[in-house]
Backbone as CSV, one residue per row, in Angstrom:
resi,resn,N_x,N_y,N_z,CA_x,CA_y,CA_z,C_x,C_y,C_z
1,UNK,14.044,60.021,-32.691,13.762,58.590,-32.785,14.370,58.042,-34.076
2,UNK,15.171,56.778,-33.834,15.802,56.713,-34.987,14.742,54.950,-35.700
3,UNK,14.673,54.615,-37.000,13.815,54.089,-37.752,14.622,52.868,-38.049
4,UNK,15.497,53.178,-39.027,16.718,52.730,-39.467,17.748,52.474,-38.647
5,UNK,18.785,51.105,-38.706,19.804,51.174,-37.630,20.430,50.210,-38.360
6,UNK,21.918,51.631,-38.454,23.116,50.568,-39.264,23.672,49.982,-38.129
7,UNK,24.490,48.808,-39.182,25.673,48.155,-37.907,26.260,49.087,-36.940
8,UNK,26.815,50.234,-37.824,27.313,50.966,-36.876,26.513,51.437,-35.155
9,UNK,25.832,52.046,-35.419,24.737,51.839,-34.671,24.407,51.105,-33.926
10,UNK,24.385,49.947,-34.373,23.939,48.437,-33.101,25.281,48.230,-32.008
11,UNK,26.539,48.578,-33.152,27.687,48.408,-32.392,27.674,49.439,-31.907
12,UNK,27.351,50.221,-31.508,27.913,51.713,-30.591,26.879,51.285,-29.216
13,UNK,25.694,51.330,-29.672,24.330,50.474,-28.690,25.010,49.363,-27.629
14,UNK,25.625,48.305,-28.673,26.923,46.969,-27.872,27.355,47.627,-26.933
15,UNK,28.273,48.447,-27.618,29.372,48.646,-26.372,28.875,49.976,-25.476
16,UNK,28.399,50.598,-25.660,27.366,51.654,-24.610,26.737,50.395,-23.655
17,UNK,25.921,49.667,-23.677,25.458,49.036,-22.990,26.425,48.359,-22.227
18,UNK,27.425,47.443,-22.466,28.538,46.972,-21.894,29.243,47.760,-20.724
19,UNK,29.234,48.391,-21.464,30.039,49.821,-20.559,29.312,50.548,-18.999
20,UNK,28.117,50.423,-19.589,26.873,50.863,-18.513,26.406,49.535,-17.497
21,UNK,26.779,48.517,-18.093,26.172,47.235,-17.301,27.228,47.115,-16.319
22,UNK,28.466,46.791,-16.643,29.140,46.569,-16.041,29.161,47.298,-14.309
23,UNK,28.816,48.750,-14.382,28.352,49.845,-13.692,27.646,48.855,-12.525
24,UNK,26.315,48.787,-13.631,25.324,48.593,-12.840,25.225,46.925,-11.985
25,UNK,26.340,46.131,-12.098,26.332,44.973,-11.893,26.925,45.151,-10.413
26,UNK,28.544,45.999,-10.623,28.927,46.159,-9.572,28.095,46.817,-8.103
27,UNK,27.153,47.740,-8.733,26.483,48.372,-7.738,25.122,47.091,-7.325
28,UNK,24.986,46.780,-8.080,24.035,45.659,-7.693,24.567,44.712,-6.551
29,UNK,25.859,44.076,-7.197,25.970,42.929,-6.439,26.264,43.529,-4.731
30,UNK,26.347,44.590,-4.513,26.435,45.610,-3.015,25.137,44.680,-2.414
31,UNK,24.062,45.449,-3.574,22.286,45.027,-2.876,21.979,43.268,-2.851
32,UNK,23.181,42.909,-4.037,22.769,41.477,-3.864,23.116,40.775,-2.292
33,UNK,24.447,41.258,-2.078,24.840,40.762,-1.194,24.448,40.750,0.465
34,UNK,23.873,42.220,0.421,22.769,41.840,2.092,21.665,41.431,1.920
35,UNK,21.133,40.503,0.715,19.735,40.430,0.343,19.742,38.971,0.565
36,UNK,21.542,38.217,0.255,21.326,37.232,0.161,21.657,36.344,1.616
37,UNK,22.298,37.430,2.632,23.178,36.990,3.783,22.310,37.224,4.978
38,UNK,21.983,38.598,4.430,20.832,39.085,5.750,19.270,39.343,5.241
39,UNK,18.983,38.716,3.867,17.530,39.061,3.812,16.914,39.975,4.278
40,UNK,17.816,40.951,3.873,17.139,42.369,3.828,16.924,43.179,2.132
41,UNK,16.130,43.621,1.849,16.029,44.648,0.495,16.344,46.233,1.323
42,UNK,17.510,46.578,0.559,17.986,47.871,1.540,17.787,49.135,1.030
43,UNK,16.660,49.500,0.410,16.000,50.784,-0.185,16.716,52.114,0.196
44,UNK,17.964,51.949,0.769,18.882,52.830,1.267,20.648,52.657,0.080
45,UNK,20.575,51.858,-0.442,21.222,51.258,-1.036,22.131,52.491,-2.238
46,UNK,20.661,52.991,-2.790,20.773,54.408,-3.556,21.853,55.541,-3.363
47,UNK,20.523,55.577,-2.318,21.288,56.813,-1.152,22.958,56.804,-0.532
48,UNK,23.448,55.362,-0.416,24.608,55.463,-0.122,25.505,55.695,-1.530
49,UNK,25.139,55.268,-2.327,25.982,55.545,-3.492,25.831,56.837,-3.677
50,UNK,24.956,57.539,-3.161,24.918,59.241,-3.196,25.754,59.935,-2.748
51,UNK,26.210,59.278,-1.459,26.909,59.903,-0.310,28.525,59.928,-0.773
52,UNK,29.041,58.420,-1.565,29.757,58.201,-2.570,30.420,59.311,-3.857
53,UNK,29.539,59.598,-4.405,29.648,60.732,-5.532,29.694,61.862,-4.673
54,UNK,29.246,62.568,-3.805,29.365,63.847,-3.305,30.689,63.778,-2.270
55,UNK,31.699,62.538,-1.973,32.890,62.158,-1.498,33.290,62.399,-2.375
56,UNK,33.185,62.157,-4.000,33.945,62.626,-4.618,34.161,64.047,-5.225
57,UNK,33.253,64.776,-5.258,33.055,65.929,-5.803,33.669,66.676,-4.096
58,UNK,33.566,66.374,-3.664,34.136,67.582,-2.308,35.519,67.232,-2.309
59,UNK,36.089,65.938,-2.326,38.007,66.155,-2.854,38.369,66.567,-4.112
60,UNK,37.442,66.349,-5.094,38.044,67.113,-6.206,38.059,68.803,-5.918
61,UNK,36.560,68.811,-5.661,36.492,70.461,-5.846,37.117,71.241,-4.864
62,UNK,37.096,70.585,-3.362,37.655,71.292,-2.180,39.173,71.112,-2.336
63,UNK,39.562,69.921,-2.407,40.986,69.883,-2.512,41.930,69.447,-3.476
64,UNK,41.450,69.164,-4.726,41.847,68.980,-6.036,42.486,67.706,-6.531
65,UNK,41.660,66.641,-6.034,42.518,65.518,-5.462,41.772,64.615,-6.704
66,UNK,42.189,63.688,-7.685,42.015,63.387,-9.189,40.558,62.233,-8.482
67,UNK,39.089,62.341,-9.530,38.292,61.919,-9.376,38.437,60.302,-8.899
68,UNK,39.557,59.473,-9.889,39.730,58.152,-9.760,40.735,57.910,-8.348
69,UNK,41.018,58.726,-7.926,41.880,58.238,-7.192,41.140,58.345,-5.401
70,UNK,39.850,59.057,-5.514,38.983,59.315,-4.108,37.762,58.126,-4.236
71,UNK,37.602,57.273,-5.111,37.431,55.744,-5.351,37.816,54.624,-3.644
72,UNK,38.602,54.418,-3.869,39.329,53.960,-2.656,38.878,54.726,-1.040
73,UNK,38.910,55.993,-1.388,38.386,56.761,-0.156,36.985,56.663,-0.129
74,UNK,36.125,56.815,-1.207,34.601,56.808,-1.035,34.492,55.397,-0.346
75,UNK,35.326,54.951,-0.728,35.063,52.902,-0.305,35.365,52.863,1.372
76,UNK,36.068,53.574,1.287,36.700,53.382,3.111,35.426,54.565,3.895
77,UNK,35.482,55.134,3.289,34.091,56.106,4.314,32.660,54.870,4.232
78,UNK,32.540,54.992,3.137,31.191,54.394,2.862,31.163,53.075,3.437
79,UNK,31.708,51.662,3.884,32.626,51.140,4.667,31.968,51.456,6.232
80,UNK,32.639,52.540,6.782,32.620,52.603,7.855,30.581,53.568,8.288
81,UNK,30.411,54.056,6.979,29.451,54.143,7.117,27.929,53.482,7.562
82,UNK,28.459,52.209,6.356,27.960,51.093,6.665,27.926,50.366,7.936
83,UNK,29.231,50.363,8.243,29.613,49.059,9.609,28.385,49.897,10.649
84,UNK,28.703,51.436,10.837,27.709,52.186,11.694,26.539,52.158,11.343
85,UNK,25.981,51.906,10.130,24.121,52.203,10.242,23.967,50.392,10.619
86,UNK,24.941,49.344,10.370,24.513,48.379,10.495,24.283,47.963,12.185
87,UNK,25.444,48.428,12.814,25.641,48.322,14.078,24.084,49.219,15.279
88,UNK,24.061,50.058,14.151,23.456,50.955,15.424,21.804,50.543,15.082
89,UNK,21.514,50.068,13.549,19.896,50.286,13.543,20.047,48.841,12.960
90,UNK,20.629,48.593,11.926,19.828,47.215,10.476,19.588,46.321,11.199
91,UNK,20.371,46.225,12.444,21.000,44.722,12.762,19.481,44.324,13.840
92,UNK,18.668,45.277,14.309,17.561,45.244,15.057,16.218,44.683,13.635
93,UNK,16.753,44.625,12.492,15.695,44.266,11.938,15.992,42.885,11.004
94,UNK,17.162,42.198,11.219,17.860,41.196,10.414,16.436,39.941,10.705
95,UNK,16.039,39.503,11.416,15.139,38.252,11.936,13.671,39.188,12.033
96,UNK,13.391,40.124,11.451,12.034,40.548,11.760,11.726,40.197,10.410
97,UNK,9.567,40.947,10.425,9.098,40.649,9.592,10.009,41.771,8.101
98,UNK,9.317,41.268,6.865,10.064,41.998,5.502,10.064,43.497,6.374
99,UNK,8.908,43.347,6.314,8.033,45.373,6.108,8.924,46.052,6.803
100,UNK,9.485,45.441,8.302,10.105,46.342,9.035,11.352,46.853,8.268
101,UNK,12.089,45.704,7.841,13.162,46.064,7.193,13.139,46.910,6.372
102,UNK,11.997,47.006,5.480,12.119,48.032,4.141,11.603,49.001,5.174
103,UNK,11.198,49.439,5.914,10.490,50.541,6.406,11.474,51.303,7.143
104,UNK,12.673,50.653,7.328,13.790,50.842,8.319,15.151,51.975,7.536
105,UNK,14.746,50.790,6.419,16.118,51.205,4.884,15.552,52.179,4.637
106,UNK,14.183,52.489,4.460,13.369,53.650,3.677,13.192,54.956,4.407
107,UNK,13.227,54.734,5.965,13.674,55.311,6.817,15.178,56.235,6.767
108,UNK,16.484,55.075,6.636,17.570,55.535,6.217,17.894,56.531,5.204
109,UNK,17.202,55.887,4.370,17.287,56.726,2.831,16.876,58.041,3.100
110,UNK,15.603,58.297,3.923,15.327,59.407,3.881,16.138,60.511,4.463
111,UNK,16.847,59.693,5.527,17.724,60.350,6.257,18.629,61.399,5.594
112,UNK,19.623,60.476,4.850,20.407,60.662,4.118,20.260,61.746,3.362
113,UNK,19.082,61.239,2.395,18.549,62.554,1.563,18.768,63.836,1.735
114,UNK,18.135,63.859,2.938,17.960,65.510,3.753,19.078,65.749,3.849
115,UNK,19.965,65.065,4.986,21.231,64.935,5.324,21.888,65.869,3.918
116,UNK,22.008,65.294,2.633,22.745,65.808,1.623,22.601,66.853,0.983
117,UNK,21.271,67.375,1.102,20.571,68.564,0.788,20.739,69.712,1.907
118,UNK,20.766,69.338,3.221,21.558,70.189,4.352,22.748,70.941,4.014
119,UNK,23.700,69.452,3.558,25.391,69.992,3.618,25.140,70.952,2.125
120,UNK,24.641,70.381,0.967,25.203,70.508,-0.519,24.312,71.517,-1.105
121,UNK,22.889,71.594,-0.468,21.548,72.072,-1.490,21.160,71.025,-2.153
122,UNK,20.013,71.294,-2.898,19.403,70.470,-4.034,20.215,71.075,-5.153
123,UNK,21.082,72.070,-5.449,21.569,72.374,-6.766,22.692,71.000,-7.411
124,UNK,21.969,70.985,-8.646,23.141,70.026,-8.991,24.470,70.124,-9.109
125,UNK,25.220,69.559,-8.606,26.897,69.455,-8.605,27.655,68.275,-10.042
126,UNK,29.008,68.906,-10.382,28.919,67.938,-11.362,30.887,68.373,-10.987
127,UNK,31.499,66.844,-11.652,33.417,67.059,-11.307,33.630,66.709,-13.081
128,UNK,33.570,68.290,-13.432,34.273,68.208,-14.859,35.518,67.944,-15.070
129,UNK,35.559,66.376,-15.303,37.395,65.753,-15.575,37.128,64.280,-16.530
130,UNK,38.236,64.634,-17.257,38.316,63.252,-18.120,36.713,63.653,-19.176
131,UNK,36.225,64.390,-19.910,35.248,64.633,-20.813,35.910,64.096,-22.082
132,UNK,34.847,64.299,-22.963,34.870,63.913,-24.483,35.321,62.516,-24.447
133,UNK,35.192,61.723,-26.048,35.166,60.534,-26.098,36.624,60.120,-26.793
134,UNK,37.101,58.496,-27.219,37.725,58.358,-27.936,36.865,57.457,-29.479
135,UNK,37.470,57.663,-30.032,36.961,57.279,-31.478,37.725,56.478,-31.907
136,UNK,37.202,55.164,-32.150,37.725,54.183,-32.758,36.617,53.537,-33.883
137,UNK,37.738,53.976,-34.824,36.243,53.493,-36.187,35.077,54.679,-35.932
138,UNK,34.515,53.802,-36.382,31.969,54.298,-36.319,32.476,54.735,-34.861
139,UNK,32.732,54.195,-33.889,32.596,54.106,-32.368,33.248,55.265,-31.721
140,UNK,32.654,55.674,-30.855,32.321,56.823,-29.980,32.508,56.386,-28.494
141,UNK,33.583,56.121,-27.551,33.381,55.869,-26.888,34.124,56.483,-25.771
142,UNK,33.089,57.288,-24.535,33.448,57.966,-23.976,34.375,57.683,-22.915
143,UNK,35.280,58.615,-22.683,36.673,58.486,-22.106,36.114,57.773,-20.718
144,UNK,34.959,58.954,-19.666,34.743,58.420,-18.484,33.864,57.253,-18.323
145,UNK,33.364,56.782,-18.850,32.690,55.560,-19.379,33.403,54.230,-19.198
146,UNK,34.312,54.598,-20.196,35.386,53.873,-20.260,35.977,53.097,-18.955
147,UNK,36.428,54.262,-18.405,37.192,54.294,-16.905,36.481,53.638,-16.177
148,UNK,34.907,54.464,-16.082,34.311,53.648,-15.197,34.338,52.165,-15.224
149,UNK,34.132,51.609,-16.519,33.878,50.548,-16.879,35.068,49.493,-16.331
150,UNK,36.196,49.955,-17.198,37.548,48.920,-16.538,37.635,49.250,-14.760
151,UNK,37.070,50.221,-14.496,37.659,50.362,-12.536,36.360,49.464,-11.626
152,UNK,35.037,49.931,-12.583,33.272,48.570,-11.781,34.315,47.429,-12.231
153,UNK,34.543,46.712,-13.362,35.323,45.259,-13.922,36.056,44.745,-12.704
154,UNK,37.282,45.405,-12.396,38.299,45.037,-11.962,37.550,45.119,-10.054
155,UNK,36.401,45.955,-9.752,36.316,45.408,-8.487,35.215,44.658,-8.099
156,UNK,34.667,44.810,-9.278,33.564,43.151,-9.133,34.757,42.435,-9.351
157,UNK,35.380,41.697,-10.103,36.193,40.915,-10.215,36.854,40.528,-8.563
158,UNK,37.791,41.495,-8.398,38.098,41.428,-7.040,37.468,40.933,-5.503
159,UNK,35.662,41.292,-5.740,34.645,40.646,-5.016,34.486,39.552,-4.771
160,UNK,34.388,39.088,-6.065,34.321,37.567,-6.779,35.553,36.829,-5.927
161,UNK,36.564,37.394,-6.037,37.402,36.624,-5.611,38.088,36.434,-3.844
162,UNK,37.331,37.667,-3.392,37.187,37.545,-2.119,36.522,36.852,-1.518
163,UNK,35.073,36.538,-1.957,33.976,35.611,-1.911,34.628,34.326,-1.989
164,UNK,34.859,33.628,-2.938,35.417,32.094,-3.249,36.906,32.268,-2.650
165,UNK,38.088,33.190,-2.553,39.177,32.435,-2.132,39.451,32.391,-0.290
166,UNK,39.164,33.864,-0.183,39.302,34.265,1.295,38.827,33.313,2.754
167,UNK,39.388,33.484,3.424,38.246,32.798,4.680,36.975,33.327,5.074
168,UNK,37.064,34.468,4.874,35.953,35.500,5.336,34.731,35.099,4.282
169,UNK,35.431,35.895,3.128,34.004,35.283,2.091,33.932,34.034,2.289
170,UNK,34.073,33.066,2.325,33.682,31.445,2.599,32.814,31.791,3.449
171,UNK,33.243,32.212,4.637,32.347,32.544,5.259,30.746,33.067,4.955
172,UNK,30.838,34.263,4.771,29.983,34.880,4.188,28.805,34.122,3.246
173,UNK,29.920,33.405,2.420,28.985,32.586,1.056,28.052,31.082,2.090
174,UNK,29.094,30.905,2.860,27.835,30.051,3.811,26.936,30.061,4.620
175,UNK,27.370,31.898,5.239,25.951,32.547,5.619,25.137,32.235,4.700
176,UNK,25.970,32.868,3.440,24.216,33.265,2.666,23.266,31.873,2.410
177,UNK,23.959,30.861,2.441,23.407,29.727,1.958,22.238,29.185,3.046
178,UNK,22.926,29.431,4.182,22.485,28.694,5.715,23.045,29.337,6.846
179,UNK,22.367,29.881,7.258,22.592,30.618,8.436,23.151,29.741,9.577
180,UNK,21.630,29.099,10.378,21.882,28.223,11.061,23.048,27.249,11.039
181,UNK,23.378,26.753,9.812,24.767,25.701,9.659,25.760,26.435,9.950
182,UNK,26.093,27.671,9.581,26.965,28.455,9.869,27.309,28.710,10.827
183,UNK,26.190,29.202,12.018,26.452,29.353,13.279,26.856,28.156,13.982
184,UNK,26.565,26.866,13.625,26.877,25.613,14.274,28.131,25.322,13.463
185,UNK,28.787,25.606,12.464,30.183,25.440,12.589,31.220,26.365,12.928
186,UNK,30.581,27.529,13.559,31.472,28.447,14.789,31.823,29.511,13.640
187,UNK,30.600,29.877,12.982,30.852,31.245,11.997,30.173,32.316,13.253
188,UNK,30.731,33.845,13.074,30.164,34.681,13.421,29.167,35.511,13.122
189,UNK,27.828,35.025,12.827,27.130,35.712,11.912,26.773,37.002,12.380
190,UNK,27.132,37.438,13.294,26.676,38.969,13.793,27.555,40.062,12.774
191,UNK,29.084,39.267,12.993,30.072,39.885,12.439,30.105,39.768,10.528
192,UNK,29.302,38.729,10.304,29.578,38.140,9.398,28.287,39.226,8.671
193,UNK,27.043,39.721,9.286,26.541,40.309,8.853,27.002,42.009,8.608
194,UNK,27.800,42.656,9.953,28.486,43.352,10.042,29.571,44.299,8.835
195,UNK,30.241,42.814,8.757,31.188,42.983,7.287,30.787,43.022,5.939
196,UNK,29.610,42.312,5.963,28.482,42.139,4.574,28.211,43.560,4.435
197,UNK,27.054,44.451,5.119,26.577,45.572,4.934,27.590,46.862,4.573
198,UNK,29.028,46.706,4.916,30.102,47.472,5.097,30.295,47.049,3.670
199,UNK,30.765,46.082,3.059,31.254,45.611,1.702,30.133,46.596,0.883
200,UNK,28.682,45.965,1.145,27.707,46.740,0.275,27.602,47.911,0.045
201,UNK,27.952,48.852,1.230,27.813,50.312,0.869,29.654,50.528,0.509
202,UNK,30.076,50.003,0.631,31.485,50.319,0.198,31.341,50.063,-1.231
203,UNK,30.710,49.276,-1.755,30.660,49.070,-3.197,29.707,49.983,-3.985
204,UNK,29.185,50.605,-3.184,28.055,51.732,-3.454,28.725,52.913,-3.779
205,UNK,29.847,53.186,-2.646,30.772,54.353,-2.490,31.429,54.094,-3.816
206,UNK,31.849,53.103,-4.192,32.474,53.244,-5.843,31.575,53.555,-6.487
207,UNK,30.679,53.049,-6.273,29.835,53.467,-7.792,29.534,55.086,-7.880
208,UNK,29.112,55.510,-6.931,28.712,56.737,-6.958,30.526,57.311,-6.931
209,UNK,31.355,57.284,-6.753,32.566,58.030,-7.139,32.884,57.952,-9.093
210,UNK,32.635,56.771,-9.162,32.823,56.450,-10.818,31.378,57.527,-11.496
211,UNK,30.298,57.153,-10.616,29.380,58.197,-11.800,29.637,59.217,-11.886
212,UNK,30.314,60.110,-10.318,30.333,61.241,-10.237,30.661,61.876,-11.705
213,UNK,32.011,61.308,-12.309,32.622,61.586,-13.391,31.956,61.740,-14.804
214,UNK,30.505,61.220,-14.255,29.706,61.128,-15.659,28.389,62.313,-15.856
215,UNK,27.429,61.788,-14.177,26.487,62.892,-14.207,26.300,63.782,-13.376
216,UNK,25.190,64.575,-13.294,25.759,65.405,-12.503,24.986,65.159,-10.986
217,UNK,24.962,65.276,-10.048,25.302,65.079,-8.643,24.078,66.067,-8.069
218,UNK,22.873,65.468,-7.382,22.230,65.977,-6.861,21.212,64.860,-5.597
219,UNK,20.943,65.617,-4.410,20.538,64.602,-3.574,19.893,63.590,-3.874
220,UNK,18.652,63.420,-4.516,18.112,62.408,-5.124,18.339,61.380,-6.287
221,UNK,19.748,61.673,-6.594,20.197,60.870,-7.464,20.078,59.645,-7.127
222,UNK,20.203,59.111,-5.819,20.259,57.567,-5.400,18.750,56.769,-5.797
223,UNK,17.722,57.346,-5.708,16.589,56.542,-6.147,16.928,56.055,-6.987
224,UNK,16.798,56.217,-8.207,17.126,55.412,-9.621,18.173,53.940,-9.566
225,UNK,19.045,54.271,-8.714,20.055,53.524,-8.937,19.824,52.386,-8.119
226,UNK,18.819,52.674,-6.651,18.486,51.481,-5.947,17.357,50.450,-7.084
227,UNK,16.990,51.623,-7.315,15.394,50.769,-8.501,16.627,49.682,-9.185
228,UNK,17.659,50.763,-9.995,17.945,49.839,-11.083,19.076,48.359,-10.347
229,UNK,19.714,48.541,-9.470,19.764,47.557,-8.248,19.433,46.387,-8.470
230,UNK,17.806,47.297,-7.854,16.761,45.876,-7.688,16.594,45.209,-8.825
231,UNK,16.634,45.812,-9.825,15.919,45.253,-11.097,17.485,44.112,-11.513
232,UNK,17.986,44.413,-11.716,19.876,43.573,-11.814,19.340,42.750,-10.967
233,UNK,19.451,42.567,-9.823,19.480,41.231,-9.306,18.000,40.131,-9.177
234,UNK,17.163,40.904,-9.709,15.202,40.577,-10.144,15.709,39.641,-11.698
235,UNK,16.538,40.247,-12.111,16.599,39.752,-13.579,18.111,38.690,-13.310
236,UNK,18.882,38.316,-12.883,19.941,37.358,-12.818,19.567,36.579,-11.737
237,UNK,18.558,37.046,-10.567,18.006,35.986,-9.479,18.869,36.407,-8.097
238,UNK,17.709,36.648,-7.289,17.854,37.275,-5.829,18.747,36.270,-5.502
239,UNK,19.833,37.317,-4.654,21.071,36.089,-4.408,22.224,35.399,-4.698
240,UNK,21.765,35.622,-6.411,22.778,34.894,-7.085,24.117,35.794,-7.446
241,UNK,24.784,35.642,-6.999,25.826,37.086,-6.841,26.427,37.133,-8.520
242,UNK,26.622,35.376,-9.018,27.213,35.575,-10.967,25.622,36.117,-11.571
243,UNK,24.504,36.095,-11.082,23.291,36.678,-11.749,23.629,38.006,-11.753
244,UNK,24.446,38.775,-10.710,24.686,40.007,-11.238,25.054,40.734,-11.924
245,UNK,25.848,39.824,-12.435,26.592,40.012,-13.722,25.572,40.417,-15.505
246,UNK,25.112,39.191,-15.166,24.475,38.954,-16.268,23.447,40.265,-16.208
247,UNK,22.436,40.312,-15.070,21.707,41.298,-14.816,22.108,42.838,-15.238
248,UNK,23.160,43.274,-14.792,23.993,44.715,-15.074,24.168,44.868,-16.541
249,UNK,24.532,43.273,-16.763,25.179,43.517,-18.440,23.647,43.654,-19.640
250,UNK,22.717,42.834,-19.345,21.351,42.771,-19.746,20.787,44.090,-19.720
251,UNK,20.710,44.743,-18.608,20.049,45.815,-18.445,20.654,47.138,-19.305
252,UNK,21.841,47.086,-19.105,22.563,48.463,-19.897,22.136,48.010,-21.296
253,UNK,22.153,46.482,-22.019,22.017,46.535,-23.528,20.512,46.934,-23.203
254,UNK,19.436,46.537,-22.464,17.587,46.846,-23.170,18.146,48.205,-22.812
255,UNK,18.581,48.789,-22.376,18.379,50.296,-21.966,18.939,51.244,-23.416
256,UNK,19.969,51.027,-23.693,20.427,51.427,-25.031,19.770,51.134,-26.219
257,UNK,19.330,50.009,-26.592,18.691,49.408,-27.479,17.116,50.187,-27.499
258,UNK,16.486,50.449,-26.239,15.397,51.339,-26.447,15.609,52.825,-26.382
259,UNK,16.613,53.198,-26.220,16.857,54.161,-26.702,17.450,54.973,-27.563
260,UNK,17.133,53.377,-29.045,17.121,53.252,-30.638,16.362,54.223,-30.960
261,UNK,15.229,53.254,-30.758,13.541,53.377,-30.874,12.532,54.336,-30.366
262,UNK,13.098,54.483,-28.822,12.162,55.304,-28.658,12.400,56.864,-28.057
263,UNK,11.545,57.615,-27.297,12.682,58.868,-26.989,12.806,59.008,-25.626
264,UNK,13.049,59.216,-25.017,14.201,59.270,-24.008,13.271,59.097,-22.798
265,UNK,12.510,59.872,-22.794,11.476,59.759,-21.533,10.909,57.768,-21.598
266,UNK,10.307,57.381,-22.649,9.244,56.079,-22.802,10.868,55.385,-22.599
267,UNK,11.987,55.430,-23.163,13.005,54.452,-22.907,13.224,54.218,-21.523
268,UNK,13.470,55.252,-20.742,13.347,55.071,-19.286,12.084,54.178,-18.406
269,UNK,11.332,53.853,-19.212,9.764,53.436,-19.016,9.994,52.003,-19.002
270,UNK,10.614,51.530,-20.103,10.847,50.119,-20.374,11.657,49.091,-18.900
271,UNK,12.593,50.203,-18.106,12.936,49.047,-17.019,11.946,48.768,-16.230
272,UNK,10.777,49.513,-16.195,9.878,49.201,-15.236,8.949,48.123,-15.774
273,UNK,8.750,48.511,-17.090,7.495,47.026,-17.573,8.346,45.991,-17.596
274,UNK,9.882,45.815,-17.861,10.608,45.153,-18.340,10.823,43.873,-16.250
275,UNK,10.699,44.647,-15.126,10.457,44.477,-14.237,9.280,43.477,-14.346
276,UNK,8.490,43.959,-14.320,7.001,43.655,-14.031,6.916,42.458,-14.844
277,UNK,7.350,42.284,-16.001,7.450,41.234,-16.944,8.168,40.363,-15.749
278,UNK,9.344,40.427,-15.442,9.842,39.088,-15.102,9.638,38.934,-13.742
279,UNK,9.003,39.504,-13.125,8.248,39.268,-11.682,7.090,38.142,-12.579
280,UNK,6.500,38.642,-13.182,5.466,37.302,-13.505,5.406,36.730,-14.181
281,UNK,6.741,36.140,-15.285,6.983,35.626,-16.081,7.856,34.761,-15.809
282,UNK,9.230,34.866,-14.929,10.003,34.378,-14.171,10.332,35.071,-13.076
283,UNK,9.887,34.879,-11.456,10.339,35.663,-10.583,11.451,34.831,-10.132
284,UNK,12.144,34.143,-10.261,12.866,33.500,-9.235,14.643,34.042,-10.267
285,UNK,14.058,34.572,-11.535,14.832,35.492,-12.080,16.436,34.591,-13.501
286,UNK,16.360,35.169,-14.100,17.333,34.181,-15.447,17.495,33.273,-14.960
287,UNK,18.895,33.066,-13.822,19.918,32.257,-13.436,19.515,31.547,-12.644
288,UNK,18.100,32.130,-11.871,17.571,30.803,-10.955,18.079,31.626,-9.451
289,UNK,17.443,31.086,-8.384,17.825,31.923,-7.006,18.968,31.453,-7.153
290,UNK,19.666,31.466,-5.631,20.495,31.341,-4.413,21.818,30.407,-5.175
291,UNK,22.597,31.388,-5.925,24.081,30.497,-6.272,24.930,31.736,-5.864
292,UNK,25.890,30.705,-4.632,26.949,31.945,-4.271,28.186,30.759,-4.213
């Protein structure tokens, strides 16, 4: 536990957090995006980014194929993964009550789980490439970190811009707004939901290919990451796809910053009160709901 905290220090905290948000924004805005189109919370969300990282660790390790470059492939499996759990089960729970839906995703998740523990074991797996840091100045900043950071940037970015320029995202962004209007100006919302859930776990499949590079790889890794998900888009506002931003980037600084102060176990503690705080302090979350 550290007492004292030089600049150096706060700045290493900065950009650690930066680095980690960014992560967590991209994987968020996956959950933001069927939350805001199909009003679903997809407690499966995790789990696909699981399926993601162990895509990557089986081309590296099976066929030696460079961690960043099975990115693109985790995206196209995970993708089609998606289009199939959406097609065959989600889409029976899009207009039902909440419960079913989470009971459905939670369902999924579990699936999966097993599913990964079948093929892999519970032993942890890890793709030792790209280690140690670079040093600039006080600063410590790790190589895969790094990577991750500029490769989440550049495809949130890319999201963003599929959303506002494309026809499709137009689309999409007027699902999320209004369903009904949508369907009365000759949108496909079946399809429109279709392509949504596919984007989400495709954006999942990155994330879990980028962590692969960081931790190490075991079936249950996806819990955490749906929690921290939820909490990103709880804290920038359900929906708001630029709240994700802010959310990812927020969360990596309290996460670093308490783990100034405190030790490692109680730091992990803080996203949950830190939750609970803005469920009843502000639930409708920073940025305010529904801006797409």
């Amino acid at each position: 536990m550290n007492v004292f905290v030089t600049p150096a220090m706060l700045g290493q905290v900065v950009i650690s957090g930066i680095l980690s948000g960014a992560l967590y924004a991209m994987v968020a805005l996956g959950l933001a995006l069927i939350f805001g189109v199909m009003r679903i919370i997809n407690v499966a969300h995790g789990p696909l980014l699981m399926l993601g990282a162990y895509a990557t660790f089986f081309l590296y390790s099976a066929l030696g194929i460079n961690p960043y470059l099975t990115v693109p492939v985790s995206m196209l499996v995970l993708f089609a993964v998606g289009v199939l759990l959406e097609r065959t089960l989600v889409f029976r729970v899009v207009d039902a009550p909440e419960l079913s839906s989470l009971l459905l995703t939670f369902g999924i998740s579990i699936a999966l789980v097993n599913l990964a523990q079948l093929l892999f074991t519970s032993d942890l797996r890890s793709v030792e490439y790209l280690t140690g840091s670079w040093v600039v100045g006080p600063l410590a900043l790790s190589k895969a970190r790094v990577v991750a950071f500029t490769v989440a940037s550049a495809l949130t970015g890319l999201s963003f811009l599929f959303l506002q320029r494309t026809r499709l995202g137009k689309a999409i962004r007027a699902t999320s707004q209004n369903r009904e209007v949508a369907m009365v100006c000759g949108i496909d919302v079946q399809r429109i939901h279709l392509v949504t859930f596919g984007l989400s776990a495709a954006l999942a499949g990155a994330g879990g290919a980028l962590i692969a590079v960081i931790v190490a790889i075991q079936p249950e890794m996806g819990q955490i990451w749906t929690f921290k998900s939820f909490l990103v888009i709880v804290l920038g506002g359900a929906g708001n796809y630029p709240g994700a931003l802010l959310g990812g980037v927020l969360l990596g600084l309290i996460e670093q910053l308490a783990s100034l102060f405190l030790t490692t176990q109680l730091s992990e503690v803080v996203a949950y009160v830190l939750l609970v705080l803005i469920l009843l302090v502000r639930p409708q979350g920073l940025l305010g709901g529904r801006q797409t």
